[in-house]
N, C-alpha and C positions, 0 to 999 in steps of 0.2 A: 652566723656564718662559721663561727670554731667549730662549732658540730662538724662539719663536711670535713674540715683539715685531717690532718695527719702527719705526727712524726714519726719516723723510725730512725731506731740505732744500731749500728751495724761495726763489728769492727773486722779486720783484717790483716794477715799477716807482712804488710808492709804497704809503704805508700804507690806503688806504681800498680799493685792489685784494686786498692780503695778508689784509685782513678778510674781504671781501669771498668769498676762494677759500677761506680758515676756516671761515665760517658754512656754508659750499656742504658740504664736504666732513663738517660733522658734521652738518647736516641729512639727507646721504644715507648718514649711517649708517655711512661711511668710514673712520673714525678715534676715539680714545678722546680724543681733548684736538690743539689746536694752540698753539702759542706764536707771538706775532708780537712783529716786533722792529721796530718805529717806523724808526729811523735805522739805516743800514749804508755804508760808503763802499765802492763797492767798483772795483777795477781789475783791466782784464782783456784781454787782445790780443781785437781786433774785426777782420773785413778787416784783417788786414798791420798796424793799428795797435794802441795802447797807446790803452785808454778810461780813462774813470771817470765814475765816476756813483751818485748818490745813489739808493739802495733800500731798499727794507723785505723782511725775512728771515723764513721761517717754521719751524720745526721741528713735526713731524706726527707723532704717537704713535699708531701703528696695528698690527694684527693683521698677520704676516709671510703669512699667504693676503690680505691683500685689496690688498699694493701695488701688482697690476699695475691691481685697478681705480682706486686714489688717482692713478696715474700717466696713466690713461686721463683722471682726469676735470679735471686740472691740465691737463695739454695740449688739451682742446678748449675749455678757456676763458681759457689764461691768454695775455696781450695780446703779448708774445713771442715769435718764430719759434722760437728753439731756446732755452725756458726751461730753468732752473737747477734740476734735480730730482737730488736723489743720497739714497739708500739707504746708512745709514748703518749699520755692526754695532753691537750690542749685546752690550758682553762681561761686564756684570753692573749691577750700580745694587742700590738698597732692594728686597728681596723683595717687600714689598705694596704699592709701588705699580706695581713689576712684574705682577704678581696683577691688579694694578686694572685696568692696561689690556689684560691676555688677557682677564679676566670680562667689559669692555665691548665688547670687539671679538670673540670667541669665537663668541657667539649668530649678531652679525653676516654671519660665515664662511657658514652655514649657511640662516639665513631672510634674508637681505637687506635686513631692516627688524627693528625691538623692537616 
């Protein structure tokens, strides 16, 4: 069943956007659960230089059929030129909460709404 999961990571220029692309993403049905993370410091080469900058971080538990639409629908909203999206593997965890998000993202794949 890991096969089918899927994480992504995503971050954002502050916490009421990271909500904000959360609520979006299980309203349409995208995902089984997001996590958001308040505070993140992060640094990163920009144009030629060395940044930093305070964010908020998201992890997105979703069905491994529906990331190209999660990825579709973080980039036409998220305030960023080239947002922080990575696909993460899944090489095992708890069996049923594994379960839990094939069974909520599963129906998903198929009818596009519950």
């Amino acid at each position: 069943m890991k096969e089918q999961v899927a994480i992504l990571y995503s971050t954002y220029p502050n916490l009421e956007e990271a909500k904000r692309m959360g609520k979006k993403l299980l309203e349409k049905n995208l995902c089984a659960c997001v996590n958001v993370f308040p505070v993140v410091m992060s640094m990163f080469w920009w144009n030629g230089r060395i940044e930093k900058a305070t964010e908020s971080a998201m992890i997105i538990k979703t069905n491994k059929k529906l990331v190209k639409d999660v990825i579709k629908e973080i980039v036409k909203h998220h305030p960023y030129s080239c947002p922080c999206i990575l696909e993460l593997s899944v090489g095992g965890g708890y069996e049923p909460f594994i379960k839990w998000i094939v069974e909520e993202t599963t129906h998903l794949t198929f009818q596009g709404k519950r």
